[in-house]
C-alpha positions as CSV (number, residue, x, y, z in Angstrom):
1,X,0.0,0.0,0.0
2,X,1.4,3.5,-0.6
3,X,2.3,5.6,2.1
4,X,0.2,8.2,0.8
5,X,-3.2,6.3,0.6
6,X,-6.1,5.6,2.7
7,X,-8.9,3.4,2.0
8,X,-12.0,4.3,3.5
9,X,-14.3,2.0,2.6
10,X,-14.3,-1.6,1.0
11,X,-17.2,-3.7,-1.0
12,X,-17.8,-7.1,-1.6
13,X,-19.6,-8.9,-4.1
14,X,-20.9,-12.4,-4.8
15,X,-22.1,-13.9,-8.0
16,X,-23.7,-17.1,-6.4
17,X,-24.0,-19.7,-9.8
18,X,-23.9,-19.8,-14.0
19,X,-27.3,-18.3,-14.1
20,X,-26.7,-15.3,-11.6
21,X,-23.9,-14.7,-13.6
22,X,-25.7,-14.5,-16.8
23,X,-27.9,-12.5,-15.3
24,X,-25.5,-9.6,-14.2
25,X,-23.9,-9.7,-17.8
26,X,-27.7,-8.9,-19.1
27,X,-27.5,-6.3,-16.5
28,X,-24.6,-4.6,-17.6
29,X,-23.4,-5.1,-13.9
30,X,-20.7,-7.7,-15.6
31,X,-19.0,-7.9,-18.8
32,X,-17.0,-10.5,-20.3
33,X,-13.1,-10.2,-21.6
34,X,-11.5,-12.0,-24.0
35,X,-8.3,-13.3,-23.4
36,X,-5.4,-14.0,-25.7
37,X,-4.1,-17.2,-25.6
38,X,-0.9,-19.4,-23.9
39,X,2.5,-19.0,-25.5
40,X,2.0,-22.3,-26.4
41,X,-1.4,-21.3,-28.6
42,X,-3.6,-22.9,-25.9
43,X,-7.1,-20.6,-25.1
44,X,-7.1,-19.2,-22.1
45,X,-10.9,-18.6,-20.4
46,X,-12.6,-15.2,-20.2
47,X,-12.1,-12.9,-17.7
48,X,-14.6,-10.8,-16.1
49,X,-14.6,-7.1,-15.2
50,X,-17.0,-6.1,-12.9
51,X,-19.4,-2.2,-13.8
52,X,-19.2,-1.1,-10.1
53,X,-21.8,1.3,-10.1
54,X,-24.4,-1.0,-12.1
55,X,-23.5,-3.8,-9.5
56,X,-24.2,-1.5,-6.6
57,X,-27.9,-1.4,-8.3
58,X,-28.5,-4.6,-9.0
59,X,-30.3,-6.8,-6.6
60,X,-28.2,-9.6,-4.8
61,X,-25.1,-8.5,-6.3
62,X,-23.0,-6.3,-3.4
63,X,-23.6,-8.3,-0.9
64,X,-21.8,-5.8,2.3
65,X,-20.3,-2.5,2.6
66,X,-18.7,-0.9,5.1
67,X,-17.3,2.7,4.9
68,X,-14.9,4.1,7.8
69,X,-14.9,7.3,9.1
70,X,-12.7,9.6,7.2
71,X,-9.6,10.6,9.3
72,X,-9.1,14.1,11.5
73,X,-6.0,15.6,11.4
């Protein structure tokens, strides 16, 4: 962590199952990233990046939050 930075809060998210996840790509709270492949030409899988503010409105998505207060000085 840098010296200079303070996180003041944190999320976390669940995608329970295959079908919650297909339903968060339909949301636009996911979206799916192609990899390229191995060195050796093997695929690799998708990756996932996550659209924080459409997950933070979909239902059963964020799942806790927890924000601290911010520091006096």
């Amino acid at each position: 962590m840098k010296a200079g930075f303070r996180g003041l809060s944190v999320e976390a998210f669940w995608i329970a199952n295959t079908p919650a996840l297909l339903a968060a790509i339909a949301a636009g709270s996911m979206q799916v990233v192609p990899q390229g492949r191995q060195p050796s030409g093997a695929p690799r899988p998708n990756k996932f990046k996550m659209r924080p503010r459409q997950a933070r409105a979909a239902n059963g998505v964020r799942i806790a939050s927890f924000e601290w207060p911010a520091p006096t000085t």
